[in-house]
N, C-alpha and C positions, 0 to 999 in steps of 0.2 A: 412319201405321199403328200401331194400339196393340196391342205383342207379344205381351202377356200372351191377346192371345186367340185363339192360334195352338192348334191342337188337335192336328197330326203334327210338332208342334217345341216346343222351349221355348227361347226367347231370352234372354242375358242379357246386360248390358255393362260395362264396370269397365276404365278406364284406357285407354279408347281402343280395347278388343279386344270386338266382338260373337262371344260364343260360342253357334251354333245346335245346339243338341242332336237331331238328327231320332229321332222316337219314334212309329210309326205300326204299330204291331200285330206279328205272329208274327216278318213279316220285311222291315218297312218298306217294303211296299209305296208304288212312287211311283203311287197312286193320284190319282185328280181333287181330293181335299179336299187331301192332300200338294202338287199340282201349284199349284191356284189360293194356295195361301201361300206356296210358293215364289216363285211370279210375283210375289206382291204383296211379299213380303220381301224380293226382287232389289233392285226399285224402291225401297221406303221404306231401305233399308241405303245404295244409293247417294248418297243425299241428304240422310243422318244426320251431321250435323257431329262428332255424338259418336263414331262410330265412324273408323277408320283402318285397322284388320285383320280379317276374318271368316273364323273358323273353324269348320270343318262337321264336325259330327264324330257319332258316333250313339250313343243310349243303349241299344243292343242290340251286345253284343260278336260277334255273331254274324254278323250284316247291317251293314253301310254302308245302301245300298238295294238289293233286290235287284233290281229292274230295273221298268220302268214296267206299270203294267197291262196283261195281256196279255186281256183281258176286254175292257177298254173298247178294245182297239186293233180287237177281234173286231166292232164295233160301227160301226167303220169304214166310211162308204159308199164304196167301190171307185171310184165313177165322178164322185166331188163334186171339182170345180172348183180345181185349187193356182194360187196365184199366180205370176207370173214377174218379179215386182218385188218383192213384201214377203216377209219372213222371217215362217216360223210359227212359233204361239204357245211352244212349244217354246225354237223355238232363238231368239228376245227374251229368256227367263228366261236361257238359258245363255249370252248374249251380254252380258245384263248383269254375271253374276260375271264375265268376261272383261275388261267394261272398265270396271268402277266405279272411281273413281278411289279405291280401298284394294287393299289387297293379301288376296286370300281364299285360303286356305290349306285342303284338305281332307284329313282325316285318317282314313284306312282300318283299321278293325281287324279286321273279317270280311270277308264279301263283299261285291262291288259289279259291278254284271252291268247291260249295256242301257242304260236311261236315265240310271240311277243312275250308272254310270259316267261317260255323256256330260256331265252333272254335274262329278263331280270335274273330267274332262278340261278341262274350261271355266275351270276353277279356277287362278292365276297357279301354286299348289305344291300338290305332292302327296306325303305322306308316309303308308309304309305300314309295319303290324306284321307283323315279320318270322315266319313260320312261321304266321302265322294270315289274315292279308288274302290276297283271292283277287280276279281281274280274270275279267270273259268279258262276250261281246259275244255273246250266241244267237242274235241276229235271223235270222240268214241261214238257219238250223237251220228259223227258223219259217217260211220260206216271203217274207220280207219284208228290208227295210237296216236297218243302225244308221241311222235318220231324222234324229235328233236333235243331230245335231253329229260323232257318231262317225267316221264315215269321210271328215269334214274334215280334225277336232281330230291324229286316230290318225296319220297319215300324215308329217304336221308333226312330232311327236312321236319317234317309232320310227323313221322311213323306210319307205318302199312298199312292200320286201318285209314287213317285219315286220306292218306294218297287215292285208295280204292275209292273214297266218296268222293271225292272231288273227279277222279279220273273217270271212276264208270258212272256218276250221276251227272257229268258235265251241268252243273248248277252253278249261281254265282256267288261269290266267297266276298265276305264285305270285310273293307281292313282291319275293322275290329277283331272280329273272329281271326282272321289274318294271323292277328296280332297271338292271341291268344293260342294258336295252334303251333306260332313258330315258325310262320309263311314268311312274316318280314319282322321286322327287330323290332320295330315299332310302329304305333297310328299312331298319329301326331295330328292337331287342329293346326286350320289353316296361318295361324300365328304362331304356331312352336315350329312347324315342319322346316323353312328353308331355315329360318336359325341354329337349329339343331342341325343340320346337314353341313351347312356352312362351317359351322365350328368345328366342327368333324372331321371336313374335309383339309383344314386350314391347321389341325395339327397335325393330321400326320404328315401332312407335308412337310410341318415346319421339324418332324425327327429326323433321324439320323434316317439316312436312305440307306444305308447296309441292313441296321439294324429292321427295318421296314421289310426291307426283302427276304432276309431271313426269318422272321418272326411266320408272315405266308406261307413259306415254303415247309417251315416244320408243322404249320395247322397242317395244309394240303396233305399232309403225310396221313393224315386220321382220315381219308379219303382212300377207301379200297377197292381196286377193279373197276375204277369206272368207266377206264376204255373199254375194258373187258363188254360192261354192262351196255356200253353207248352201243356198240358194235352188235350184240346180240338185238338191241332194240330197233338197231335200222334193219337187219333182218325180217324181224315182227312185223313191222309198219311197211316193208316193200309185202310182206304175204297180207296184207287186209286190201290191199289195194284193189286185188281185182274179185276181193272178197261178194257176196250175192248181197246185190242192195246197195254194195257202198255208194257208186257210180250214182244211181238215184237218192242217196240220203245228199249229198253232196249237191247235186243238181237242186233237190228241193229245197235247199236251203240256201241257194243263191237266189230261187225264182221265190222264196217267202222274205226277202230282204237283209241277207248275209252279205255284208259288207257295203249296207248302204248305213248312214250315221242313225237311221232309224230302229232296223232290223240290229244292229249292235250293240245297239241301247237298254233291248232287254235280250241281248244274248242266252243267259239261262231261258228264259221262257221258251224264245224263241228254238233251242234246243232240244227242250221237252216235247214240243211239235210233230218235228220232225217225221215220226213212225205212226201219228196217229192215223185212223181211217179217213178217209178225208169224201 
């Protein structure tokens, strides 16, 4: 894959650490162009000798990503065919940050909402800016599941109650709390965050690279049925689709400001909305 012609990323590498910059408009939408360079940067990153650590991190202090297109998900035919043996395309992209043999690290400084999150969650660490990163999972607001790994990934993570509040109250999770539930390893102030990441990332590079891949591979082993579980969740999330209401919770929340830098900004609020009478 040749990086430099990434159009919602810029890639760069130096000492062993690929750093992906995501940069895809007002609020980083995970759109289709964002999505096909992800999938294909999964794959060419896992098979990069030169790399050892990938860091995800975005050039918008505002957005991480703010969640996957809610447009092209409207596009969706309701009634097309999921498989009951292969993972979709989705969770392949988030399955490989999971188990490239490096260590991928994502680093949150505004929001990360939906797919964008599923992302991180995929991700072996997660490190967030304290007082400004913000977590939410909307889907369920719209009528549809976190599809993409989330109500796998979440559960693992938090534990079952916690996943169910975040998942079925679609509300915003501030890094702190983050922190404290187990979301991400740490909140860090705007002065610890890249240092502590940088350092982080700059040893394991500098170990042994056997001993790095191996060490991964025996955690991932405490990881059970997650294909298993991915595969049943794309199931669930193709049957909400042509679910009563979805179709209009979705629409309502594009035409009340879903995926403008404003309407994103208070994501939780604006997700509470959604069902009221209006």
């Amino acid at each position: 894959m040749d990086y430099s012609q990434c159009k919602t990323m810029r890639i760069a590498i130096a000492d062993g650490i690929a750093r992906v910059t995501l940069d895809n408009g007002e609020i980083n939408l995970f759109d289709g162009q964002m999505f096909k360079e992800m999938s294909q940067l999964a794959g060419a990153l896992a098979e990069d000798d030169a790399v050892r650590v990938v860091i995800l991190h975005s050039a918008n202090p505002d957005f991480f990503i703010a969640h996957f297109d809610v447009g092209q998900i409207l596009k969706y035919a309701p009634d097309r065919e999921v498989s009951t043996t292969d993972l979709k395309p989705f969770h392949i992209m988030c399955e490989a940050f999971r188990t490239m043999p490096k260590a991928t690290i994502a680093v949150i400084e505004g929001r990360v909402g939906g797919g964008g999150s599923e992302l991180t969650l995929s991700c072996d660490m997660r490190f967030a800016l304290r007082g400004k990163a913000v977590f939410n999972q909307p889907e369920v607001a719209l009528g549809i599941l976190p599809g993409g790994s989330g109500t796998v990934r979440l559960p693992r993570l938090i534990g079952r109650s916690r996943a169910l509040e975040v998942i079925l109250g679609c509300d915003d999770v501030d890094a702190d709390l983050a922190q404290a539930w187990g979301w991400v390893n740490r909140s860090l102030s705007a002065e610890e965050l890249w240092p502590h990441v940088n350092r982080l990332a700059a040893r394991i590079a500098s170990f042994p690279r056997h001993a790095v891949i191996a060490a991964k591979a025996s955690v991932l082993n405490a990881d059970k049925a997650v294909r298993d579980d991915l595969i049943a969740e794309g199931t669930l999330f193709q049957g909400t689709l042509g679910g009563e209401g979805t179709r209009q919770a979705m629409e309502r929340f594009m035409s009340g400001g879903g995926q403008t830098p404003q309407g994103e900004g208070r994501l939780g609020a604006l997700a509470g909305e959604l069902h009221k009478p209006v």
